[in-house]
C-alpha positions in Angstrom: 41.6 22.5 55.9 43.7 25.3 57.1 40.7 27.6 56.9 38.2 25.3 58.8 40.9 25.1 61.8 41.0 28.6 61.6 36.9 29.0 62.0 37.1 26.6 64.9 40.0 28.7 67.0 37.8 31.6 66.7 34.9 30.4 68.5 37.6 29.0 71.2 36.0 25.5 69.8 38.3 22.7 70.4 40.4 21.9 67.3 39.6 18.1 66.3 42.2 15.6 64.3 42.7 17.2 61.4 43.3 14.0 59.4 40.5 12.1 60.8 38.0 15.1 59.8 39.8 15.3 56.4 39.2 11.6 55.4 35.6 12.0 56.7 35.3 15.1 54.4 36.8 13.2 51.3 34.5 10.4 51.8 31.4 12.6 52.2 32.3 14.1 49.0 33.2 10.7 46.9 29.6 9.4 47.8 27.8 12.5 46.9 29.8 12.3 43.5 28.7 9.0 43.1 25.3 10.2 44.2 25.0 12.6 41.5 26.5 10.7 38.9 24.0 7.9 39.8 21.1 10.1 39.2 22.3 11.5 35.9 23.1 8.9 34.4 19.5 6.8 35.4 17.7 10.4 34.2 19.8 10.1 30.9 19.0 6.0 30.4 15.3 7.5 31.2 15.7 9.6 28.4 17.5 7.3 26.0 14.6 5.3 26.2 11.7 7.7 26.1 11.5 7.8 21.6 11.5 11.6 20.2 7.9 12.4 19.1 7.7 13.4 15.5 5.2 13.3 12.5 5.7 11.3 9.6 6.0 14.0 7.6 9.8 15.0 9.5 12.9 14.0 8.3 15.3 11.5 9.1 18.6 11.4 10.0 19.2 8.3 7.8 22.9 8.1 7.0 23.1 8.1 11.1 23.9 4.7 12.7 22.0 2.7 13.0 20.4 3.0 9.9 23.8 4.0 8.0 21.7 3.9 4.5 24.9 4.8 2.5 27.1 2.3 4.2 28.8 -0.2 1.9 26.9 -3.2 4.0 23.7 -4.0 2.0 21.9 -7.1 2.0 18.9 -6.8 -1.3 18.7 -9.0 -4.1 21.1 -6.6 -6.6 23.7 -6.5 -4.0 24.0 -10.5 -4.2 23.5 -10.9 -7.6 26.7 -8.0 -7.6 28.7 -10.7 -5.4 27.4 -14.0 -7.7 28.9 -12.4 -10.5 31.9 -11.0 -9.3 32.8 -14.6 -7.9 31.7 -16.2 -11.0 28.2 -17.7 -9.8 26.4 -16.3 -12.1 26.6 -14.7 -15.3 24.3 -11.6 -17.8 24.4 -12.1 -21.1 23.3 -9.4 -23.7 20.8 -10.2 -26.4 22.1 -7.6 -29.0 19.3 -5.7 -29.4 18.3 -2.3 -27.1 16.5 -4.8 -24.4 20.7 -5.3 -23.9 21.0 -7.1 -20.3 17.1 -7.0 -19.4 16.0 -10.2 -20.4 18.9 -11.9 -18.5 18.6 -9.6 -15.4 15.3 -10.5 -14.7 15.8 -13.7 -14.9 18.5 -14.1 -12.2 16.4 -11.3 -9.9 13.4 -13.7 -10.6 10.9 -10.8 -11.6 8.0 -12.0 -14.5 8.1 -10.5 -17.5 4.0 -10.5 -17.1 4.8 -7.9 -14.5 5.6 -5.3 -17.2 4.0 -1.7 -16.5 4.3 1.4 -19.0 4.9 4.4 -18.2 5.2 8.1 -20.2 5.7 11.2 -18.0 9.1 13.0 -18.0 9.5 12.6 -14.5 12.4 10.4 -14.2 15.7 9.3 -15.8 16.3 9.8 -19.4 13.7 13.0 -19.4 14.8 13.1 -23.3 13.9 10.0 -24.7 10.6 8.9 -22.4 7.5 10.4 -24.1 3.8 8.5 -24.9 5.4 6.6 -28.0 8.6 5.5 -26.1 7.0 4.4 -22.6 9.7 3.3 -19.5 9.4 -0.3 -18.7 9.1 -1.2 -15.5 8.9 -4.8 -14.1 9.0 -5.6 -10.1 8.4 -8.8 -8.1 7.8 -8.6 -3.5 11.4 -6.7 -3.4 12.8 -5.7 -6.9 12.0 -3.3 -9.7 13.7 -2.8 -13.1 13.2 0.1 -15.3 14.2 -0.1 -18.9 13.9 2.4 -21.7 14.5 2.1 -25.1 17.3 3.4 -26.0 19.1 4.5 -22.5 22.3 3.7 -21.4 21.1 2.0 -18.2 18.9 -0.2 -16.7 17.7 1.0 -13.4 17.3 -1.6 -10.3 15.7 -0.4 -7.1 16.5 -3.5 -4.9 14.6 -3.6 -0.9 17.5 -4.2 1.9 15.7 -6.0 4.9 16.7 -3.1 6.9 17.7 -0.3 4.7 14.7 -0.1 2.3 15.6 0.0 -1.3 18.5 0.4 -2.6 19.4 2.1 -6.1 21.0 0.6 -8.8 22.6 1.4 -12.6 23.6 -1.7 -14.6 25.4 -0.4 -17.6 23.7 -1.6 -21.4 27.2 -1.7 -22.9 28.0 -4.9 -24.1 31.6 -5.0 -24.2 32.1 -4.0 -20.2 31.5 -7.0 -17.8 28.0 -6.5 -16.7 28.6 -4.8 -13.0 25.2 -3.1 -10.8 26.8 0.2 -9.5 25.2 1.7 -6.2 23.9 4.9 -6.6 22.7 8.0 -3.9 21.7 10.2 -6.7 18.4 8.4 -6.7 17.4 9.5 -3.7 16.7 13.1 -5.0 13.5 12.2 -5.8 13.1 8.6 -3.8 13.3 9.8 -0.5 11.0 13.1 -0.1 7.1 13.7 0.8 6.0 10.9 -1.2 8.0 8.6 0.5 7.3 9.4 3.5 11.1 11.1 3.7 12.9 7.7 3.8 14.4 5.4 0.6 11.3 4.2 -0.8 9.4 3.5 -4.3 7.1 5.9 -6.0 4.1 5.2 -7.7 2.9 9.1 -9.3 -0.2 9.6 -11.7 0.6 12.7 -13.9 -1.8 12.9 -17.2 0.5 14.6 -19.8 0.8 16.3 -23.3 1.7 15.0 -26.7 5.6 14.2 -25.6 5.0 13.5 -21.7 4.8 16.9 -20.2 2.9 16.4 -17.0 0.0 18.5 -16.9 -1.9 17.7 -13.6 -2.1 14.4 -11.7 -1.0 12.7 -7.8 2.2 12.3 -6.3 1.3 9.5 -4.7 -0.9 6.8 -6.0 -1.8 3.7 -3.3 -4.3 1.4 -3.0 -6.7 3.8 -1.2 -6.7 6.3 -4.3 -9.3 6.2 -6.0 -9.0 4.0 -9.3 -10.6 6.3 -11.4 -7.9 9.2 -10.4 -5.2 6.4 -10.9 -2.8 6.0 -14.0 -2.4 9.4 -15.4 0.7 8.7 -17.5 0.6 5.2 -17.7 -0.6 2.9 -20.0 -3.5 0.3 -19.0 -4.3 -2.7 -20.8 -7.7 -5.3 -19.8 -11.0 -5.1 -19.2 -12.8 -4.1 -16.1 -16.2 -2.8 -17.0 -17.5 0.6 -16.3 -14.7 1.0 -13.7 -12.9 3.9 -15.6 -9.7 5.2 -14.9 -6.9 8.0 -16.4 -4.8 5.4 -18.0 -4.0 5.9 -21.9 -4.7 9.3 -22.4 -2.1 12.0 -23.3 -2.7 15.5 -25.9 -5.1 18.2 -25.4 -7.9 16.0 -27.5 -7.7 13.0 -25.2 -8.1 15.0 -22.2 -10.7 16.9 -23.5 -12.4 13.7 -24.4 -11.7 11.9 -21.5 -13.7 14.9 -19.5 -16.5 14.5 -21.0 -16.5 10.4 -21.0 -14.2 9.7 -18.2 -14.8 5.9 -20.1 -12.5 7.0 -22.7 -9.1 5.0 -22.6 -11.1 2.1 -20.5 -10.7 -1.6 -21.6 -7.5 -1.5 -23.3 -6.4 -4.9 -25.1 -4.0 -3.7 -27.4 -1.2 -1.2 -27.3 -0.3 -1.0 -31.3 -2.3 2.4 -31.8 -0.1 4.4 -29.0 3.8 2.1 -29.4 5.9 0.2 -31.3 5.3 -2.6 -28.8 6.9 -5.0 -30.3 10.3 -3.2 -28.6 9.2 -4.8 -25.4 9.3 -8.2 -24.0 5.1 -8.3 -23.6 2.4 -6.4 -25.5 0.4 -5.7 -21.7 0.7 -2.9 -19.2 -1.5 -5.4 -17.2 -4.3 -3.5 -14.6 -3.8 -6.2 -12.1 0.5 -5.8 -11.9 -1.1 -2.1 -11.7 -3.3 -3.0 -8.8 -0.9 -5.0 -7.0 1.9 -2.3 -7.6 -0.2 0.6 -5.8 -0.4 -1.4 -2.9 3.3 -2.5 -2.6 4.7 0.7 -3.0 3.4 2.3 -0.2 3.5 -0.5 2.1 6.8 -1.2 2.0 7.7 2.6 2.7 5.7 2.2 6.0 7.7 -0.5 6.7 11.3 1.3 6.4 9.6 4.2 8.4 8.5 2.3 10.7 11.8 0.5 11.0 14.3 3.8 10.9 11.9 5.3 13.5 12.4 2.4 15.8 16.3 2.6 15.2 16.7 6.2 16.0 14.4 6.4 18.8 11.4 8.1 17.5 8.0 7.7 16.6 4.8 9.1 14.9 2.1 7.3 14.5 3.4 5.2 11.4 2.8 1.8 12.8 -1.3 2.7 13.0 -1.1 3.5 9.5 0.9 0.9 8.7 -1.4 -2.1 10.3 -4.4 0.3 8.7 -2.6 -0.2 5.6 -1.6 -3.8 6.1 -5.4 -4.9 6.3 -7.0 -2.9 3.8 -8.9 -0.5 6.0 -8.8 2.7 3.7 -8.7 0.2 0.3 -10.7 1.8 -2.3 -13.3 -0.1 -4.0 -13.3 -1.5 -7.7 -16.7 -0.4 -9.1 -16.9 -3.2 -11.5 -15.0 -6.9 -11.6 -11.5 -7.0 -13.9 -12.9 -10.0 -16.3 -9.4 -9.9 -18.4 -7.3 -12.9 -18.2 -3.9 -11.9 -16.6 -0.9 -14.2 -17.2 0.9 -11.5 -13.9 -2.4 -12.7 -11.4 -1.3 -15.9 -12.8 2.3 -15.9 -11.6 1.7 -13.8 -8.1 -0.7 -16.3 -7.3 1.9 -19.0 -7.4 4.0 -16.7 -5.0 2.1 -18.4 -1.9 3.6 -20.0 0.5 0.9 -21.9 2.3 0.0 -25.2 2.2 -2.8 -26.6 -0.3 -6.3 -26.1 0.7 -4.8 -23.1 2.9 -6.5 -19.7 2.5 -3.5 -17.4 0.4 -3.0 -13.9 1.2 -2.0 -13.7 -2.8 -5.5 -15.0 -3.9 -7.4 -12.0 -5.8 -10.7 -11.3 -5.6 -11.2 -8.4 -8.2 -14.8 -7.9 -8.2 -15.2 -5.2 -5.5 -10.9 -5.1 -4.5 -7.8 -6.4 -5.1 -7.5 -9.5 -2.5 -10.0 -11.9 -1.4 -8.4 -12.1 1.8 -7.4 -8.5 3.5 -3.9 -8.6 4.8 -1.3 -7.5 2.7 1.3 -10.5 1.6 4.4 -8.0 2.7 4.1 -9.4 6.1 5.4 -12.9 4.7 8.8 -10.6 3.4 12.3 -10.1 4.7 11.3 -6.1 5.0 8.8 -7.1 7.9 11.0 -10.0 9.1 14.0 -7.2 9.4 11.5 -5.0 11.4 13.1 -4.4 14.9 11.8 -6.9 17.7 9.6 -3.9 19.1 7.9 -2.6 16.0 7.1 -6.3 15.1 5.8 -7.3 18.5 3.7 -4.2 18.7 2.1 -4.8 14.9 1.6 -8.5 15.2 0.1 -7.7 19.0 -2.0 -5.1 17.2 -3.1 -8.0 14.2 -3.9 -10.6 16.7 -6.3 -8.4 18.8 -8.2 -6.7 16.3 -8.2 -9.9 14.2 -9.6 -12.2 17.2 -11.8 -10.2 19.6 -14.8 -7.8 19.1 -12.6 -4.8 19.1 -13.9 -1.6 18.8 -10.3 -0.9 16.9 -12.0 1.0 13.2 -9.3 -0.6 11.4 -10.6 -4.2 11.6 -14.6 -2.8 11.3 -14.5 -4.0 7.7 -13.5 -7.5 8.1 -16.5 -10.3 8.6 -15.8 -12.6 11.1 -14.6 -15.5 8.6 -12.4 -13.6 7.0 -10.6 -12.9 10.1 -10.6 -16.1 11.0 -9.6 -17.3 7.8 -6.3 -14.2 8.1 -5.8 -15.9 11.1 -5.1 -19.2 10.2 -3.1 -18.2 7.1 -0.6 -16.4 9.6 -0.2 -19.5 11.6 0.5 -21.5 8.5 2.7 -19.1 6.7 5.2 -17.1 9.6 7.2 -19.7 11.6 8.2 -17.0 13.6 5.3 -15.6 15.1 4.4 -14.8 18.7 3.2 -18.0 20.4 0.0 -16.7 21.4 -0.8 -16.5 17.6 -2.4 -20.0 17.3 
């Protein structure tokens, strides 16, 4: 102030009230402050809100809040089984043979034993002791999967948090410790990469193999829009389906070479005694259909954690169009012939449905040209889609409704006939209580 006074004596200006000029001054500066302040902090809410664009092939910060993946809070079907038996609600009991804790856990998760898949590479845990003649096990319901192999140490659980994704468990096979499912992060080496679309998902590969379950050549990612002949390298296939042919059952130099020049080789599988000693599992099938209906699940329930950690951290690639793409079938490739076996797993996921009687079921099969009669996938009657955020589920279901009710030039609804949107339609209103209100 002493330096103003001093600019106004030299122009032999008359001096004003110091004080009165200084309080004007002050307040001057304490509203251009709050000016600026203002304006930066609307530019930054601006900016908050404006999601990072990415593609779905970047990485994600998932251990951030507030996704915090490897915080202790977890909310699958392992985790409370975990707290049921630590309070004494439920109990595992081993059977005393190498299935160990299996039969028992399956029960309590509720997955069929008709679910039962068989797989061969060396691609996974216990590398040493999977080959063609000691297949892994798997078995999986809408949100579990259980991995057994004869002769490991563990059973492994992959268990889907409504917001987390799966989560990755070990369940020890030795029968004098109290049965306990132990968390692990070590999965994630493999379950959270490309084929995953880089958050915690399940894999489904295809990798046709050597003598002991070398892979040789295959897919990293098999989904219901792969082709079926490229599917199931590395997997056994049991049923019959025609001249639709497939790379199921075949492992050695001799197979493949035979299976090049009739691709039909390995087709139509009833019976596993010429590859196994199947009588080491708890079914004699590695049924197409659990096949089928495993493709598709896989991959749709990693769109749905992407979508949902995208949401959470503020960014976005254009996983929700493939995910409502995927949720309706639009890339589904086609069976070439009709699946004729009698599957006791179409059987049980049938009974899955939760609509009323009479009511078109999104779990009824058609399995002459693909999987499901009617074309939207079941996974958006499941916690995962329910645990969406509010945004990613307004925007899919506002998606659904338009391309499933107007004449929409949208390409992902140009394979549905107009009854079987109708028909989706209807099975929505009937099955999701909490769906928009304009879905009627």
């Amino acid at each position: 102030m002493l330096r103003l006074k001093a600019c106004f004596s030299a122009f032999n200006l008359p001096v004003p009230n110091l004080s009165v000029l200084n309080v004007f001054v002050q307040h001057r500066l304490t509203a251009l402050t709050a000016c600026i302040t203002l304006i930066a902090v609307v530019g930054m809410s601006v900016s908050a809100d404006e999601p990072q664009s990415i593609r779905i092939e970047d990485r994600l910060p998932i251990g951030q809040q507030p996704v915090d993946y490897h915080g202790p809070s977890t909310h699958d079907a392992a985790a409370v089984l975990q707290a049921r038996l630590e309070s004494g609600k439920a109990t595992l009991t081993h059977n005393g043979t190498e299935q160990g804790y299996l039969p028992a856990l399956l029960k309590e998760l509720r997955v069929p034993v008709s679910s039962q898949v068989l797989v061969f590479p060396k691609t996974a845990l216990n590398q040493k002791l999977v080959t063609p003649k000691n297949p892994r096990a798997v078995y999986f319901n809408d949100s579990v999967s259980v991995g057994w192999v004869f002769g490991a140490h563990a059973l492994e659980i992959a268990a889907v948090d409504p917001k987390k994704g799966p989560v990755f468990y070990l369940l020890s096979q030795d029968a004098d410790r109290p049965p306990k499912l132990e968390r692990q992060s070590r999965c994630l080496a493999c379950h959270s990469g490309n084929t995953t679309n880089h958050v915690p998902g399940w894999m489904v590969r295809g990798f046709v193999t050597d003598n002991v379950g070398k892979p040789i050549s295959g897919y990293s990612r098999i989904t219901h829009g792969t082709d079926v002949s490229k599917r199931w390298g590395g997997w056994y296939v049991t049923g019959l389906h025609g001249k639709q042919t497939h790379c199921g059952n075949i492992y050695g130099e001799s197979a493949l070479e035979a299976h090049r020049s009739d691709p039909a080789v390995g087709s139509n599988t009833q019976s596993l005694n010429d590859h196994l000693p199947i009588d080491r599992y708890l079914t004699d099938t590695s049924d197409i259909v659990a096949h089928l209906v495993l493709n598709h699940q896989a991959h749709g329930i990693n769109l749905l954690v992407r979508a949902g950690y995208e949401q959470r951290l503020n960014r976005r690639s254009d996983v929700e169009d493939r995910l409502v793409r995927y949720l309706v079938f639009a890339d589904e490739a086609p069976l070439q012939a009709p699946i004729t076996h009698r599957s006791e797993f179409a059987k049980h996921f049938s009974k899955g449905s939760s609509t009323a009687g009479g009511s078109p079921s999104l779990r009824e099969f058609d399995l002459q040209t693909r999987l499901f009669k009617y074309r939207l996938s079941y996974l958006i009657d499941s916690p995962l889609f329910d645990g969406l955020p509010d945004a990613v589920r307004d925007r899919v279901y506002r998606r659904l409704w338009l391309g499933l009710t107007n004449d929409t030039k949208d390409a992902a609804f140009q394979h549905l006939p107009t009854e079987e949107r109708a028909a989706i339609v209807r099975t929505v209103a009937t099955i999701k209580k909490s769906r928009p209100g304009y879905w009627r």
